[in-house]
C-alpha positions in Angstrom: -19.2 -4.0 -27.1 -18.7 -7.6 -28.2 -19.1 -10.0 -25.3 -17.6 -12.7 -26.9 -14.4 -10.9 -27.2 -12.0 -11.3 -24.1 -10.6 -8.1 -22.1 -6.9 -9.4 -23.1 -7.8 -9.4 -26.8 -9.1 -5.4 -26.4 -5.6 -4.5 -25.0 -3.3 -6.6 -27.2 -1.5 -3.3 -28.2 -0.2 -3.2 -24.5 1.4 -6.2 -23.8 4.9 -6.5 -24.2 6.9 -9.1 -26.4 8.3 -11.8 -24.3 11.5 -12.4 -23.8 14.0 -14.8 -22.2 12.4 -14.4 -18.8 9.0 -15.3 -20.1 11.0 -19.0 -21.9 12.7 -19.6 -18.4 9.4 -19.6 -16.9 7.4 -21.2 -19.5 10.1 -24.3 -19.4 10.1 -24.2 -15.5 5.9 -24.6 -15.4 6.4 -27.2 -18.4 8.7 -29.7 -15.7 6.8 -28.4 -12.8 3.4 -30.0 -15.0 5.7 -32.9 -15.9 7.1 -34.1 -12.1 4.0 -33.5 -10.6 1.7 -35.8 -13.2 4.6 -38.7 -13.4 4.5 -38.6 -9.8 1.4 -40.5 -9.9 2.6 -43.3 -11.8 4.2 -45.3 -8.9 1.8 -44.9 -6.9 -0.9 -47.0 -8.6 0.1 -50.4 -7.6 0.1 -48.8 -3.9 -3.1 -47.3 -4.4 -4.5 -50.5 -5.9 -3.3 -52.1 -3.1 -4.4 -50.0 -0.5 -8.3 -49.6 -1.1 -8.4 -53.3 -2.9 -10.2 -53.0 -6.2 -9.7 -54.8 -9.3 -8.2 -53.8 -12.5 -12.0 -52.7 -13.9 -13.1 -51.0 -10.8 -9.4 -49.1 -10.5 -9.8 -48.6 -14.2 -13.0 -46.4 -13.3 -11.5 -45.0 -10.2 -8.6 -43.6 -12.7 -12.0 -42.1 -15.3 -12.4 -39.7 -12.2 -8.8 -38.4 -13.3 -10.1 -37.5 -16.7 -13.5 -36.2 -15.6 -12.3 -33.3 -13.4 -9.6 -32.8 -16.1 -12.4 -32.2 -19.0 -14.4 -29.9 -16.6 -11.7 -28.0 -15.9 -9.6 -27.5 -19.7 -12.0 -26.0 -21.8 -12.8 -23.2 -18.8 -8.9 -22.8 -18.6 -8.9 -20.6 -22.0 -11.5 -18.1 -20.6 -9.3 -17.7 -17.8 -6.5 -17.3 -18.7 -8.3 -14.8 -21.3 -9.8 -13.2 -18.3 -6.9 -12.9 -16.1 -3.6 -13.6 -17.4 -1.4 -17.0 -17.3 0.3 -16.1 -14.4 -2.7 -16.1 -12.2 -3.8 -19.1 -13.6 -0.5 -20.9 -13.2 -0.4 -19.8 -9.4 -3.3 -21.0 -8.6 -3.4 -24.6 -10.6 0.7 -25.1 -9.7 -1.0 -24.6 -6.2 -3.5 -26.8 -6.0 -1.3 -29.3 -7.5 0.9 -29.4 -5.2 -1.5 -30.0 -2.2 -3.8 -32.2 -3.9 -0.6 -34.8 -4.8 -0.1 -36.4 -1.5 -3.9 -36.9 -0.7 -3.4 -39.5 -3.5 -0.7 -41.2 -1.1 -3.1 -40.8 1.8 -6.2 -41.8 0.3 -7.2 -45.2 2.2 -11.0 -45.8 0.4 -12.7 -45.9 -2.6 -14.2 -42.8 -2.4 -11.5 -40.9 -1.1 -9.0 -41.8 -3.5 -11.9 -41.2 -6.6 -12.8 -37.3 -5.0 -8.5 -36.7 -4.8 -8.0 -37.9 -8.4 -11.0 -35.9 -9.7 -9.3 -32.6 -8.1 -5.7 -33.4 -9.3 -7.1 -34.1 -13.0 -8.9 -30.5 -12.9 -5.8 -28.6 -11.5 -3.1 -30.7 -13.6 -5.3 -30.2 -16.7 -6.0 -26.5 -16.4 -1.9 -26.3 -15.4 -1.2 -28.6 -18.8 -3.8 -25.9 -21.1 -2.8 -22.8 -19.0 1.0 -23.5 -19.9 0.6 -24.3 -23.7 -1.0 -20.8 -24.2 1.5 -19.1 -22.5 3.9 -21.4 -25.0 2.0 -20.3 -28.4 2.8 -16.4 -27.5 6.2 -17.4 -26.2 7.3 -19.5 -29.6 5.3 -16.5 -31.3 7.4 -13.7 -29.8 10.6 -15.3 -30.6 10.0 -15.9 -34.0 11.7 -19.4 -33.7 10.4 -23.5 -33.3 10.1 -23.9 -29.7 7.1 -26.3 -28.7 9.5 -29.5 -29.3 12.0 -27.9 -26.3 8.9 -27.0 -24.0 7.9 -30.5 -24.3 11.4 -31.8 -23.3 10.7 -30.2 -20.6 7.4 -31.6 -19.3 9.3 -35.4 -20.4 12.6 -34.0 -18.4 10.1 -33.7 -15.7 8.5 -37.1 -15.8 12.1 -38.7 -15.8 12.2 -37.0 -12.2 9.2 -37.2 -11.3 8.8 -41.2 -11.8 12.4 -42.5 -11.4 12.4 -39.7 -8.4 9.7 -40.9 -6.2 10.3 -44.7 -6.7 14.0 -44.1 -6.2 12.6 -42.4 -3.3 10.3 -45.4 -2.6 13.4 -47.9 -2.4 15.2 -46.3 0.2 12.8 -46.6 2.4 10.6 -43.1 2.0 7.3 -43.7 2.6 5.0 -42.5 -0.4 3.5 -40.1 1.2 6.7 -38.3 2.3 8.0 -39.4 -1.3 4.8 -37.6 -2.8 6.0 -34.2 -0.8 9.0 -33.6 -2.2 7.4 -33.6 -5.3 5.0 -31.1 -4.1 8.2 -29.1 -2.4 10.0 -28.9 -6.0 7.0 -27.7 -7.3 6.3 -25.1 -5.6 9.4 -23.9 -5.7 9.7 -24.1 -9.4 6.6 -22.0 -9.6 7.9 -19.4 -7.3 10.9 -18.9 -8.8 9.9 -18.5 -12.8 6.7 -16.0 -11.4 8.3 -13.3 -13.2 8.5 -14.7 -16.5 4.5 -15.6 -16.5 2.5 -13.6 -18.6 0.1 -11.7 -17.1 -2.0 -11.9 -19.6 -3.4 -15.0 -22.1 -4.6 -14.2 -25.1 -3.4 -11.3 -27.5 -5.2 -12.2 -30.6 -6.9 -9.1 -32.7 -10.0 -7.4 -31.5 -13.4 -10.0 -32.7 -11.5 -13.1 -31.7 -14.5 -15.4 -30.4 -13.4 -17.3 -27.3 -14.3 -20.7 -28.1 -14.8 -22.1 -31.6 -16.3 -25.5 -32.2 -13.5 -27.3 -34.3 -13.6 -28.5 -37.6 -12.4 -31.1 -40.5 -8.9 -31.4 -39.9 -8.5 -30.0 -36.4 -10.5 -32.6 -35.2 -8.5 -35.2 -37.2 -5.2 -33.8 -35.8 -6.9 -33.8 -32.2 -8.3 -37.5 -32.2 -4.4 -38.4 -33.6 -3.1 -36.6 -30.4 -5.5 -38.1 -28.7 -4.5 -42.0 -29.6 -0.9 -40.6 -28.7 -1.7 -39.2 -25.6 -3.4 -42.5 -24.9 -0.4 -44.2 -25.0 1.2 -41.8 -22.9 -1.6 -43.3 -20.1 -1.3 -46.2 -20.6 2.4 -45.7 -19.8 1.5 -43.6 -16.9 -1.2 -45.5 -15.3 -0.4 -48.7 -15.9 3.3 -49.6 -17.2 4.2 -50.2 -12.9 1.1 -52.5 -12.5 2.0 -54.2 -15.9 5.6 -54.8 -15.2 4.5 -56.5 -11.6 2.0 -58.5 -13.2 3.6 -60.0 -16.5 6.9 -60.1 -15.5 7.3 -59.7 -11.9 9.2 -57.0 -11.4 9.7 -55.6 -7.4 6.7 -52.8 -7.1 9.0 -50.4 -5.3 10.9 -50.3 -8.8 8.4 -50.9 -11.8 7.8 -47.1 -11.4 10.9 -47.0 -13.6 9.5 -48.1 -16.9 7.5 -44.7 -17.2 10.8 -43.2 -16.2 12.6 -45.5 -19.2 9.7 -44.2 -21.3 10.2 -40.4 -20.2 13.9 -40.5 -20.7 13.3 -41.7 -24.4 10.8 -39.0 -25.1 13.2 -36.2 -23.0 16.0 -37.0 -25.7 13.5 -37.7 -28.7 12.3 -33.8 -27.8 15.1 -32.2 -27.2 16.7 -33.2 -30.4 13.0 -33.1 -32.5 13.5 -29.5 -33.7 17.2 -31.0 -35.8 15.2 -34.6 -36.7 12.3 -32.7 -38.3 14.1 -30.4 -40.0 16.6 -33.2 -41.8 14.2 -35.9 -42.3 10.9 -33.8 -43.0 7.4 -33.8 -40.4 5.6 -36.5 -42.3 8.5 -38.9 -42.1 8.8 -38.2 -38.6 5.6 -38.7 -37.8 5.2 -42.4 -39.7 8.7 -43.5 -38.2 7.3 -42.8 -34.8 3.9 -44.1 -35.3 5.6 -47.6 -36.4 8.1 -47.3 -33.3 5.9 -47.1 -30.8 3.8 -49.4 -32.1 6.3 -51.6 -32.4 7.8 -50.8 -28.4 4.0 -51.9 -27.3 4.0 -55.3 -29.1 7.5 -55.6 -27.8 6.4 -54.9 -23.9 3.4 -57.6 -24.5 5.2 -60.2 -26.2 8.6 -60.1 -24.8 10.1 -62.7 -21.9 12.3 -60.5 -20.4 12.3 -57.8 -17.7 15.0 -56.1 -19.5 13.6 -56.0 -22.5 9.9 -55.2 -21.3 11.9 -51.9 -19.7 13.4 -51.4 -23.1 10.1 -51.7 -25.1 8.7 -48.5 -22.9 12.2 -46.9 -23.7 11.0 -47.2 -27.5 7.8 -46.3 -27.0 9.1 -43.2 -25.8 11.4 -42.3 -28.6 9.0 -43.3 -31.5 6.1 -41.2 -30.1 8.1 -38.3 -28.7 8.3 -35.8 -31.8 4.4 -36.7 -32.9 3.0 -34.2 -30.8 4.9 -31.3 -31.3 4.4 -31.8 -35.1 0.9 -32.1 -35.0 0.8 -29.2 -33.2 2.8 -27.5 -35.6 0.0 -28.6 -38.0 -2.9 -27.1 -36.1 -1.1 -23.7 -35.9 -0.6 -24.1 -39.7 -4.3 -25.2 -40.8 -6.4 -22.1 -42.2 -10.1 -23.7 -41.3 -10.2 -21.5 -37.2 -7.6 -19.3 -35.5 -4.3 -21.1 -34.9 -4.8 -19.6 -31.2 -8.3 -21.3 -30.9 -6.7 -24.5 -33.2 -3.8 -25.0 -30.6 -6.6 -24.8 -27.5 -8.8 -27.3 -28.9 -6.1 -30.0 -30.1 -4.8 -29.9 -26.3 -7.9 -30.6 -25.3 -9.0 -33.1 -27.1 -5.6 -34.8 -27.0 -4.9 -34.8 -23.0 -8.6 -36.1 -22.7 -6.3 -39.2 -24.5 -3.9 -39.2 -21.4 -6.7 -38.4 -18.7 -9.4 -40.3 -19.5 -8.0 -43.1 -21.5 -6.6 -45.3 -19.1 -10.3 -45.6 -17.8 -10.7 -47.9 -21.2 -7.8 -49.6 -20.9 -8.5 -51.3 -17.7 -11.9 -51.8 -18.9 -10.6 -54.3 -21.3 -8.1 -55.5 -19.1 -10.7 -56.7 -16.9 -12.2 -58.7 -20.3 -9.5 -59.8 -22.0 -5.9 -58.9 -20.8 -3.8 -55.6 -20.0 -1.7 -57.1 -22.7 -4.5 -57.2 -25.0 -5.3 -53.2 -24.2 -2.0 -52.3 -25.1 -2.0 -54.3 -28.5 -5.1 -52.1 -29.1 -3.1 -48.8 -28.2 -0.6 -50.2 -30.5 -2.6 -49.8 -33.3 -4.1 -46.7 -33.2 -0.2 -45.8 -32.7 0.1 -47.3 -36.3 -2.9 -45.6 -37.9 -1.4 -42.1 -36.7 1.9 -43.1 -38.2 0.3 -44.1 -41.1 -2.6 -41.7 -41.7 0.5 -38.6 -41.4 1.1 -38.0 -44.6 -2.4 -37.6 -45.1 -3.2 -35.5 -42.4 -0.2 -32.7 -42.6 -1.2 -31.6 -46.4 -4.4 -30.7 -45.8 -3.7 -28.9 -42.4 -1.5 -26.4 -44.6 -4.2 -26.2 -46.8 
């Protein structure tokens, strides 16, 4: 008997194609992921605020995000191997939900460090856990459906962000603003629980579990991980740099994520229709230039308006890059697409967990302008280095 080899894997032959129950469910944990991880982004300024630390030392407070988050992802393909999605979804969708107000409550150093380290671990192994579920889900229904899931997850950050600040201005406090987000999801999880897959992985017998990526897997990983990147910078710090640069009202700078999630809701939605008309590698260069460009805009510009507008183009430039990188991993011949997919993640949402730690690193050296004219070109080089990167991943 081959160790290596997960119990799933052995009894592929009994688990049943998924159907329209198993999509409902997969798009419900995708905005469940999505509110609960924008939730976070209005809270930084209060957080900041609240245990008094600079823009370096909340920078490294924010690496303890990331760190539970890369302890936790590369375990969540064992077990979800092991047993199933759906347990794993319970359990992370779960924790989730408890952990999020602790980062409301947290009123020291410490504290708030230990709470973030816990919600990285159960967000990221949530984030992992419903991407494989996704793969066999798009698989099943022979059909391009990782640009749709996706929506979802932005649909979610649209509520999630513009929700609790919303919230925030009529007077909720965030703690009680950081429980209805815990509320919804909980009650998204219950409700889709049918349509998770009890099992997570359904690849042919000799399947290794973990395969160290290669050549162009790791090239399309460190592009989603400048991309994600971007997407925490826009998380983490898009409230604090709105108050900062331009002096926007804290209770409402939480809305330039959301202005970034709307953007990247509609990019998504419609990304299966763009990328078929206009091609992948087109796609992906437009976007790369756009976003780029939305970055400059949102350190250079004089205007609050416009500064809310630059995230809104940020979020429409780099919405369809993922999902076609993706699409390139799963195409790529060098590992499993299974194992391809699981590794890209991974590397990638290390961008948008442990990213952010960087950029307030040079924040507290330079600028947070300066940070996210850096982001902004690493957004270019992805654009850029597309047409490269897709040919060979076909290969």
């Amino acid at each position: 008997m081959n160790s290596h080899v997960s119990d799933s894997a052995r009894n592929a032959h009994i688990h049943h194609r998924s159907g329209t129950r198993e999509q409902m469910g997969t798009r419900a944990m995708f905005l469940a992921a999505g509110l609960a991880m924008a939730a976070w982004a209005p809270l930084v300024p209060f957080a900041k605020a609240r245990v008094e630390i600079s823009d370096g030392s909340l920078g490294l407070v924010l690496l303890c995000l990331g760190l539970g988050s890369i302890v936790a992802m590369p375990l969540t393909g064992v077990l979800a191997s092991k047993y199933g999605c759906k347990a794993v979804l319970m359990v992370s969708s779960i924790a989730v939900a408890a952990i999020l107000p602790m980062l409301a409550l947290s009123n020291d150093v410490l504290t708030l460090a230990l709470s973030l380290a816990f919600f990285g671990a159960a967000i990221g192994t949530l984030d992992v856990a419903v991407n494989i579920q996704a793969v066999m889900v798009e698989k099943d229904s022979g059909r391009n459906m990782m640009s749709g899931f996706h929506g979802l997850f932005s649909l979610g950050g649209i509520l999630g962000a513009g929700g609790v600040s919303l919230l925030m201005q009529a007077g909720l406090s965030p703690l009680y603003a950081t429980l209805t987000v815990s509320l919804a999801v909980v009650v998204l999880l219950f409700a889709s629980r049918s349509g998770l897959l009890a099992y997570g992985n359904r690849e042919a017998e000799g399947t290794p579990l973990f395969v160290v990526p290669k050549g162009i897997v790791v090239f399309i990983g460190i592009c989603c991980f400048i991309v994600f990147l971007g997407e925490g910078a826009v998380l983490d710090w898009s409230a604090l740099f709105l108050i900062t640069s331009h002096g926007v009202e804290p209770a409402i700078a939480g809305l330039g994520y959301a202005a970034f999630a709307v953007a990247m809701t509609v990019g998504r939605l419609t990304g299966d229709k763009i990328i078929k008309t206009f091609g992948s590698t087109n796609v992906l260069i437009f976007g790369g230039v756009v976003s780029a460009v939305g970055f400059v805009l949102a350190v250079v510009s004089t205007s609050q308006s416009l500064a809310f507008a630059s995230f809104f183009m940020v979020g429409l430039g780099a919405s369809n890059i993922v999902p076609v990188l993706f699409t390139a991993a799963g195409a790529q011949t060098r590992m499993p697409s299974s194992l391809a997919i699981a590794a890209v993640t991974t590397i990638g949402y290390a961008g948008i967990l442990m990213g952010p730690a960087a950029v307030g690193g040079i924040a507290q050296v330079a600028s947070l302008g300066a940070a996210l004219l850096i982001i902004a070109a690493g957004l270019l080089f992805v654009g850029l280095a597309g047409a490269w990167a897709l040919k060979p991943a076909k290969a």
